[in-house]
C-alpha positions as CSV (number, residue, x, y, z in Angstrom):
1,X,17.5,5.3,-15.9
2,X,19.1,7.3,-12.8
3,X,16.8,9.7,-14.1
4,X,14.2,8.6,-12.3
5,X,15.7,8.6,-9.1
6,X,17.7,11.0,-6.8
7,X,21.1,9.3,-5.7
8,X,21.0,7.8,-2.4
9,X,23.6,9.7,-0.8
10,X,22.2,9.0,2.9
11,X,24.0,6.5,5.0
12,X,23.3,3.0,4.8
13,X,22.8,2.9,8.6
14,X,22.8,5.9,11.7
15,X,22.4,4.5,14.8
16,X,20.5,7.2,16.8
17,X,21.8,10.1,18.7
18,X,20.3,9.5,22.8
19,X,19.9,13.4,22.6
20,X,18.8,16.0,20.3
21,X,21.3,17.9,21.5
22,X,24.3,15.1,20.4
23,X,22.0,14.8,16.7
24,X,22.7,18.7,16.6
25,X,26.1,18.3,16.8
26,X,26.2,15.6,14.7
27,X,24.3,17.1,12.0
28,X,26.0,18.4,9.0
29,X,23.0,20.0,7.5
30,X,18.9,20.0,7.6
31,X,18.3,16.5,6.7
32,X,21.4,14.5,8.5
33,X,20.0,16.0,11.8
34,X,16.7,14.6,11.2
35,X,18.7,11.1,10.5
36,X,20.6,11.7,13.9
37,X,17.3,12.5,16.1
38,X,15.7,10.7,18.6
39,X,12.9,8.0,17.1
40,X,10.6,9.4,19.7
41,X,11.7,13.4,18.8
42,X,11.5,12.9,15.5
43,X,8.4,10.9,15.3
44,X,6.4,13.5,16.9
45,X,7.7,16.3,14.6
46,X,6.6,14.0,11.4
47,X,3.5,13.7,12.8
48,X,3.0,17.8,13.5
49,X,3.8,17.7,9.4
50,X,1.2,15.5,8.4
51,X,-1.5,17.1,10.3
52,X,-0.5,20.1,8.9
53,X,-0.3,18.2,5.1
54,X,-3.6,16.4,5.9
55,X,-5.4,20.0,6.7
56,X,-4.1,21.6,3.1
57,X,-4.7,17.7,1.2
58,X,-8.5,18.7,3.0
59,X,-8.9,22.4,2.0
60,X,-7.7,21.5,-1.9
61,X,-10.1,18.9,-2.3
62,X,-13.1,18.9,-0.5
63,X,-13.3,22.8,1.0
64,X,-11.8,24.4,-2.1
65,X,-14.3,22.2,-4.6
66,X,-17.6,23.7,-2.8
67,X,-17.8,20.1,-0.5
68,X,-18.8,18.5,-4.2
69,X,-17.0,15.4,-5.3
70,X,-16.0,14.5,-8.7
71,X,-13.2,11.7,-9.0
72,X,-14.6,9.6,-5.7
73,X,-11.7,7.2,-5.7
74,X,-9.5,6.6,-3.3
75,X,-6.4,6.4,-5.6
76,X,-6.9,9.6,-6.9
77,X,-10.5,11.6,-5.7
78,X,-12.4,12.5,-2.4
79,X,-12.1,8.6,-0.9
80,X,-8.4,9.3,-0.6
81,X,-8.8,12.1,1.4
82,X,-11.6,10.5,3.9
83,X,-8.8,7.7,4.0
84,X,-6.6,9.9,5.5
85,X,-8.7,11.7,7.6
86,X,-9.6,7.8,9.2
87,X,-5.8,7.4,9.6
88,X,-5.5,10.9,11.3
89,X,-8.0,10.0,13.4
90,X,-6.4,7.1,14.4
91,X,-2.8,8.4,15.0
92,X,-4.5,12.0,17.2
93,X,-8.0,10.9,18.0
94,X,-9.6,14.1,16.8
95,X,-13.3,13.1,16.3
96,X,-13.5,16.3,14.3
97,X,-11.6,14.5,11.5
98,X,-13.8,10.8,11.8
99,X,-17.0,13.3,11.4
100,X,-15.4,15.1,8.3
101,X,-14.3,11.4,7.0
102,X,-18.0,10.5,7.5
103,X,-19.0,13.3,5.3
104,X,-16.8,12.9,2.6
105,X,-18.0,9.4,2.3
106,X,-21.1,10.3,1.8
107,X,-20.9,12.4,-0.9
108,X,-18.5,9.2,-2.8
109,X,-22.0,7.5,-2.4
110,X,-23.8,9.6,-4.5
111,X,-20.7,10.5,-7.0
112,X,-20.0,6.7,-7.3
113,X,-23.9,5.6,-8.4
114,X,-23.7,4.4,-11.8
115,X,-19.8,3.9,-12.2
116,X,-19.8,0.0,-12.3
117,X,-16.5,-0.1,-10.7
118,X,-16.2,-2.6,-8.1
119,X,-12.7,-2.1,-6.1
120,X,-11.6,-0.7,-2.9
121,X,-8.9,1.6,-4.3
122,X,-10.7,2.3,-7.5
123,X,-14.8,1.4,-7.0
124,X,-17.7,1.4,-5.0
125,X,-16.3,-1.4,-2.2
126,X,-13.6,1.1,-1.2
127,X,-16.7,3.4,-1.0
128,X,-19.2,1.1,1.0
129,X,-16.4,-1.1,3.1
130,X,-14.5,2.5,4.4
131,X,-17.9,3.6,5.1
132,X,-18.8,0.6,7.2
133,X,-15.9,1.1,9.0
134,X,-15.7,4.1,9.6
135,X,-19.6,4.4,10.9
136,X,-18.8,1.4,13.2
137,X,-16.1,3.7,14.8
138,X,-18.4,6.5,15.2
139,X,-20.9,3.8,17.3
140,X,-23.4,4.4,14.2
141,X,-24.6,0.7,13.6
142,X,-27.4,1.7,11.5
143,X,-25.2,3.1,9.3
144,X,-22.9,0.7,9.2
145,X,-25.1,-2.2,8.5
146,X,-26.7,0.2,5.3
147,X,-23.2,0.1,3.9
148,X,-22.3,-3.7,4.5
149,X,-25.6,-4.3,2.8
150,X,-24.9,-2.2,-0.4
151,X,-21.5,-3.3,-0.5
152,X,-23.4,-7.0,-0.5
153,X,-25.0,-5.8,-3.6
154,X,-22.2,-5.7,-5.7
155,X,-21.6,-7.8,-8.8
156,X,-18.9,-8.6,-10.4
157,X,-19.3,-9.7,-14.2
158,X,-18.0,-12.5,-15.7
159,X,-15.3,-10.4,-18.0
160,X,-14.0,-8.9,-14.6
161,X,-10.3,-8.4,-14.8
162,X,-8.4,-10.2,-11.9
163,X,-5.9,-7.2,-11.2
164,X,-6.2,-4.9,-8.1
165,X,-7.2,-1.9,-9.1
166,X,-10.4,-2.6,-11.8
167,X,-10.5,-6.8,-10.8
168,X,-11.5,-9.1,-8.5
169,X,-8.3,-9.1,-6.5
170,X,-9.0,-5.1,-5.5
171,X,-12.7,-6.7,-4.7
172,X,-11.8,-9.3,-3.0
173,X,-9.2,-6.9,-0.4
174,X,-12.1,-4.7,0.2
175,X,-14.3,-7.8,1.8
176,X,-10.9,-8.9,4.0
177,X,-10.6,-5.0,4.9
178,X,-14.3,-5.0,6.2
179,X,-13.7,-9.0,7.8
180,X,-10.5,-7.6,9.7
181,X,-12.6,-4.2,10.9
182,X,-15.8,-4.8,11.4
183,X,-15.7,-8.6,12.1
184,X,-15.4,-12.4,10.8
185,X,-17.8,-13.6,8.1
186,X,-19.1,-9.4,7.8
187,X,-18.9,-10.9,4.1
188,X,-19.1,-14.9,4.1
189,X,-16.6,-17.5,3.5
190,X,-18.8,-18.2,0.8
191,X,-19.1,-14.9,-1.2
192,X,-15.0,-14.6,-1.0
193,X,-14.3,-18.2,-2.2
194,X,-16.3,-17.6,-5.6
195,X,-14.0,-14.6,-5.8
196,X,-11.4,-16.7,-5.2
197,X,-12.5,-19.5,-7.4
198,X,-12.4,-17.2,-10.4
199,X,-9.2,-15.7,-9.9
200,X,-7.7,-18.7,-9.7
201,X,-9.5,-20.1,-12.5
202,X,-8.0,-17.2,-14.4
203,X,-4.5,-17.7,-13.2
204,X,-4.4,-21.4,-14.2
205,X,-5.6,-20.5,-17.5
206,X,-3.3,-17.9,-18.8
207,X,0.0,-19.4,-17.1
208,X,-0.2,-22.1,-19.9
209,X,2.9,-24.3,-18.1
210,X,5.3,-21.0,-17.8
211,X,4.3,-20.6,-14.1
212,X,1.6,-21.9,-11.9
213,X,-0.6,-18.6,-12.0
214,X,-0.3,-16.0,-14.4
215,X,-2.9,-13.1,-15.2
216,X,-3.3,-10.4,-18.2
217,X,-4.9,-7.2,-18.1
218,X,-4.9,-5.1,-20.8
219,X,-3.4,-7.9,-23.1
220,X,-0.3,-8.2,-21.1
221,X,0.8,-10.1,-18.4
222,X,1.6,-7.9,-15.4
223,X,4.0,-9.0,-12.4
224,X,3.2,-5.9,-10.1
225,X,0.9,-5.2,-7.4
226,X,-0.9,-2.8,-9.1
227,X,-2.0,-4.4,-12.3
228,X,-0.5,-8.1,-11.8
229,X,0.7,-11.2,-10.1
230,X,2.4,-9.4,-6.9
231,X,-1.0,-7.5,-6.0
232,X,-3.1,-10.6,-6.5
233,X,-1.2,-12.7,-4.9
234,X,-0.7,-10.2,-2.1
235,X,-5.1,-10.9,-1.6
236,X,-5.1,-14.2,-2.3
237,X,-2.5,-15.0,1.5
238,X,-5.8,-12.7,3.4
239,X,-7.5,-15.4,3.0
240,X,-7.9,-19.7,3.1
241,X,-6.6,-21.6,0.0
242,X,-6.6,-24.9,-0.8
243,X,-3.7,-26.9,-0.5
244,X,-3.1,-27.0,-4.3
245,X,-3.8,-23.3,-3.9
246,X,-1.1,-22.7,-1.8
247,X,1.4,-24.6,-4.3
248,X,0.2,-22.4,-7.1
249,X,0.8,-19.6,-4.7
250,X,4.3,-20.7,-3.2
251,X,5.3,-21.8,-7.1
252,X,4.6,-18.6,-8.6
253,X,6.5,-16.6,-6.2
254,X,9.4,-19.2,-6.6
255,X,9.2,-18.1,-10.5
256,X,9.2,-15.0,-9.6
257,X,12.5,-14.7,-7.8
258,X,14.3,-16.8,-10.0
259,X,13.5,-14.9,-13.3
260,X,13.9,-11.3,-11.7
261,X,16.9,-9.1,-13.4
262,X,20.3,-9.6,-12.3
263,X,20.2,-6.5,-10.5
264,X,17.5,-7.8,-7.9
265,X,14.9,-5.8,-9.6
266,X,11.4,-7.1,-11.5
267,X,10.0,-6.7,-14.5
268,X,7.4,-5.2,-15.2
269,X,5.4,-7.8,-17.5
270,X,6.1,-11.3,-18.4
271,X,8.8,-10.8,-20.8
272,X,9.7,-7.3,-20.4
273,X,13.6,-6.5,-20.4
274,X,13.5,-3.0,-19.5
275,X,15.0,-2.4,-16.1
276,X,13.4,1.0,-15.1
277,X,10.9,1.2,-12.6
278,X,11.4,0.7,-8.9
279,X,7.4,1.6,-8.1
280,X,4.7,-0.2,-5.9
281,X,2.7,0.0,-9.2
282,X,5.8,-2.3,-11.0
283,X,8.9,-3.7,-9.7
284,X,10.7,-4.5,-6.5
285,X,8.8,-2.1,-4.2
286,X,5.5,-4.1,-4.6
287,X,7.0,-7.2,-4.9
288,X,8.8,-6.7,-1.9
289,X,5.8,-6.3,0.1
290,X,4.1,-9.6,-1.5
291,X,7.1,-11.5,-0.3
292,X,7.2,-10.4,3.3
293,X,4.0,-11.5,3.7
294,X,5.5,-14.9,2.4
295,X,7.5,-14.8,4.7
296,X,5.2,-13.6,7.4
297,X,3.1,-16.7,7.0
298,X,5.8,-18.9,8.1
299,X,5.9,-17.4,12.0
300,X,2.2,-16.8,11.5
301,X,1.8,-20.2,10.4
302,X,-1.5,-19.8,8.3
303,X,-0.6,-22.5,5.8
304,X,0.5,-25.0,8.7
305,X,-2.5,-27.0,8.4
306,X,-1.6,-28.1,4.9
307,X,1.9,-28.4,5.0
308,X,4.2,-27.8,8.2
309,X,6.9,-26.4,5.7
310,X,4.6,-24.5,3.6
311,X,6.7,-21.7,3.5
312,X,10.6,-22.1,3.9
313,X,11.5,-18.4,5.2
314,X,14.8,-18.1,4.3
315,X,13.8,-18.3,0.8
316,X,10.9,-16.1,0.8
317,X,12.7,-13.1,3.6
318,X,16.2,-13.1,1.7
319,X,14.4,-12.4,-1.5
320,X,12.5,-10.0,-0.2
321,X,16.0,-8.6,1.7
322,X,17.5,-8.6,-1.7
323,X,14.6,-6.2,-3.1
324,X,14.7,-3.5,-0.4
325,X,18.1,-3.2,-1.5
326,X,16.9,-2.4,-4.8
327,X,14.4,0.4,-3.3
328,X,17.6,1.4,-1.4
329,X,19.9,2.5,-4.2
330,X,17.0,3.5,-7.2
331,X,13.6,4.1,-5.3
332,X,14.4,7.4,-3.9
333,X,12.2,8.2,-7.0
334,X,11.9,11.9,-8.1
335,X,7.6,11.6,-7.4
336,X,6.1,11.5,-3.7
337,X,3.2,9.8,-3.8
338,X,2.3,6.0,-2.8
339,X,2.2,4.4,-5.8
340,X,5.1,5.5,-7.9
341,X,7.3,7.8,-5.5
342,X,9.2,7.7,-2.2
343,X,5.8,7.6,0.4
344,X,5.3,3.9,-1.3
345,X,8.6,2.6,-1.2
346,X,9.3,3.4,2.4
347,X,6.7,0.8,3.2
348,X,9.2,-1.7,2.1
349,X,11.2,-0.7,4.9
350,X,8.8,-0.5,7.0
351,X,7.3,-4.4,6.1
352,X,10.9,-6.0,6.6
353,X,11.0,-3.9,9.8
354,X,8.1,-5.5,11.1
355,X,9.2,-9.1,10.1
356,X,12.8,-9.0,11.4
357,X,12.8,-6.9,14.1
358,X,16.2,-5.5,12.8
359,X,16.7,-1.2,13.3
360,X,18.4,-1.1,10.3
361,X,15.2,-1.8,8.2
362,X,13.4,1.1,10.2
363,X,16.4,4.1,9.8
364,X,15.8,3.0,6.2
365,X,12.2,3.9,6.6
366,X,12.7,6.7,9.0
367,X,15.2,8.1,5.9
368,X,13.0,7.8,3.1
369,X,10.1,9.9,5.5
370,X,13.1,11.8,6.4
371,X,14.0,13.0,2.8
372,X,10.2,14.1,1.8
373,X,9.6,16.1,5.0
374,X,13.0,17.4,4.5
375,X,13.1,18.6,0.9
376,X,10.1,17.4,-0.8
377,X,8.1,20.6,-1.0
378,X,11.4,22.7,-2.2
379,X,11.7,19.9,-4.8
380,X,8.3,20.1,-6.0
381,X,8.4,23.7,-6.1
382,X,11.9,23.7,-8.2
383,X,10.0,21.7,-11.0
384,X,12.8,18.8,-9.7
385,X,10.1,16.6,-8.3
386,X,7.1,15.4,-9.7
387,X,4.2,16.4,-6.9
388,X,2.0,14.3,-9.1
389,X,-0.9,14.4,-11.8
390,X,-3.4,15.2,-9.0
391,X,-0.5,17.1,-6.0
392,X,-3.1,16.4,-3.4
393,X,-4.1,12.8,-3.8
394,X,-3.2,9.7,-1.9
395,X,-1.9,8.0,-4.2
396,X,-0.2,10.5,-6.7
397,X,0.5,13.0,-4.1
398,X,1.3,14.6,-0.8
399,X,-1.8,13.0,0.3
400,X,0.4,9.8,0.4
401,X,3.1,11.7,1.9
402,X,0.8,12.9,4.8
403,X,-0.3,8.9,5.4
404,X,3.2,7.7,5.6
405,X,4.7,9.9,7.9
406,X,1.5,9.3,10.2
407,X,2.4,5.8,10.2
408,X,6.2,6.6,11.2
409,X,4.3,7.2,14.7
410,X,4.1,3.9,15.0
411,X,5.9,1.6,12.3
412,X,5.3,-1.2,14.4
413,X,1.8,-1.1,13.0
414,X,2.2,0.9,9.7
415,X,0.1,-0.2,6.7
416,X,0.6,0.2,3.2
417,X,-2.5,1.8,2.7
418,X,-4.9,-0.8,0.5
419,X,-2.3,-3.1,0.3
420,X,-1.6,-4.0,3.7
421,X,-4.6,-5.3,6.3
């Protein structure tokens, strides 16, 4: 198992140094000054890195491939990219990188015709509801009403999985993404609760009396956020349930917790006793991030309206506590990208950062970041780290790498990107 994973040999907490100068002397090598810096110093030297990772993620996979897109997905192809390029623009304000997003866009239009794929991270929604977005930044309205309108024309078939990256759950994020950017009811209350309606439908029907909501993909039951209950119930808190809704969502969480493995971690699929992975894709990372946002709802008080106690935040935070300590000691995983390597499980951090308040969770955050910018290419290089199936992606490689340590700008605000509104 430690295979997997590099020990964690970084302190549990550094409070940091006022000066660079004092984190200089502190500093016993490369990686403990970066630890000792400055949030403000160091901040601004992450960011000089991923501008520099974002121009060589750009040159490998749009410039270098003649401007022609093959794989237009966001999780691994050309969408990735122009996701990155939208988050560059938004961390530097270089409208040089909104046009080139703009561009890349339209060339996943054309490479995306015909692929019957219907999610943000993985289908034509991430396709038409970034492009919306992105052409409402740019002050084209024209534009951005063409791609609402195709997005509109999506269907989803009746033998739709429910899971986040093929399903309806990675449909259904797409239409909060564009609700949350471009405005309220861009796509209707309407559209989203027949979404809705069938996922839950689903849920109830595989969780046969084990749980309230269960789903299966693939013939097995998944408790992750990419394929399984942690992603889907991740969508499902974006937007209004029904007060028996909210049980099934409250009760399935509660299941959850109480049948992860001793060690804090989560299995992968209902039934699995294999104690391996510490990923977004399966285990604590993505769970993690489904429970903060349990949490979340109680100061937010979305569910308030149905039940005052709806969410009981001791319950939902100190679980979700008890998992970053599992991305502590065995997710410093020997990959970088976002969904199974260090860029994704520094979100954790990052999400219980936000929620408490508490510096701790952010020097966890800041570490992780710390580690990749520190070592990651000499790693990769050695053959010691895996740079990912496709190195330059966003969600297998340093593509990922280049989003995070954009959002250590400002963590305050950090996203796990598709995951996260």
């Amino acid at each position: 198992m430690a295979d997997r994973f590099f020990p964690n040999e970084m302190p549990d907490y550094i409070p940091e140094s006022p000066t660079v100068e004092s984190a200089a002397v502190a500093a016993s090598d490369s990686l403990s000054k970066l630890l000792h810096l400055p949030f403000k110093t160091l901040s601004e030297g992450l960011k000089k890195a991923a501008l520099d990772l974002k121009d060589t993620v750009v040159n490998e996979t749009w410039v270098a491939k003649g401007k022609r897109v093959g794989d237009y997905t966001l999780y691994t192809g050309a969408l990735g990219t122009a996701f990155l390029l939208f988050k560059a623009y938004q961390v530097a304000g270089d409208k040089n990188d909104l046009a080139l997003c703009s561009d890349i866009i339209k060339a996943c239009v054309s490479a995306s015709r015909g692929s019957g794929r219907v999610t943000f991270i993985c289908g034509q929604a991430g396709v038409y509801a970034l492009g919306a977005v992105v052409a409402h930044h740019n002050g084209d309205e024209q534009s951005c009403q063409q791609y609402i309108t195709k997005f509109k024309e999506i269907k989803l078939s009746k033998d739709l999985p429910d899971e986040l990256l093929y399903g309806r759950a990675g449909f259904l994020w797409a239409s909060s993404f564009l609700n949350k950017n471009i405005g309220k009811d861009t796509i209707s209350s309407t559209r989203m609760r027949a979404v809705v309606d069938e996922i839950i439908k689903s849920g109830r029907q595989f969780a046969k009396g084990r749980c309230p909501l269960m789903f299966e993909w693939h013939g097995k039951k998944y408790w992750g956020a990419a394929h399984g209950l942690a992603g889907i119930i991740n969508v499902l808190m974006d937007v209004d349930l029904k007060p028996d809704e909210v049980e099934h969502v409250k009760g399935t969480l509660r299941y959850m917790i109480k049948n992860r493995f001793p060690s804090g971690n989560y299995p992968s699929s209902e039934g699995s006793e294999t104690d391996r992975l510490v990923h977004w894709c399966h285990g604590a990372p993505g769970v993690a991030l489904t429970l903060v946002k349990a949490a979340k709802a109680v100061n937010r008080g979305k569910f308030d309206k149905y039940d005052v106690r709806c969410f009981e935040s001791d319950e939902f935070l100190q679980a979700a506590i008890d998992a970053g300590e599992v991305v502590w000691n065995r997710g410093l995983l020997k990959r970088v990208g976002i969904c199974h390597g260090i860029s994704g499980n520094a979100y954790v951090f990052l999400s219980l950062y936000q929620l408490t308040g508490k510096p701790e969770f952010l020097y966890r955050a800041k570490a992780f970041a710390c580690f990749l910018h520190d070592r990651a290419q000499n790693l990769i290089s050695e053959g010691v780290m895996h740079g990912g199936d496709r190195p330059y992606s966003l969600f297998e490689g340093i593509g990922g790498m280049a989003y995070l340590l954009l959002d250590m700008t400002e963590p305050s605000q950090a996203r796990f990107p598709a995951f996260e509104l």
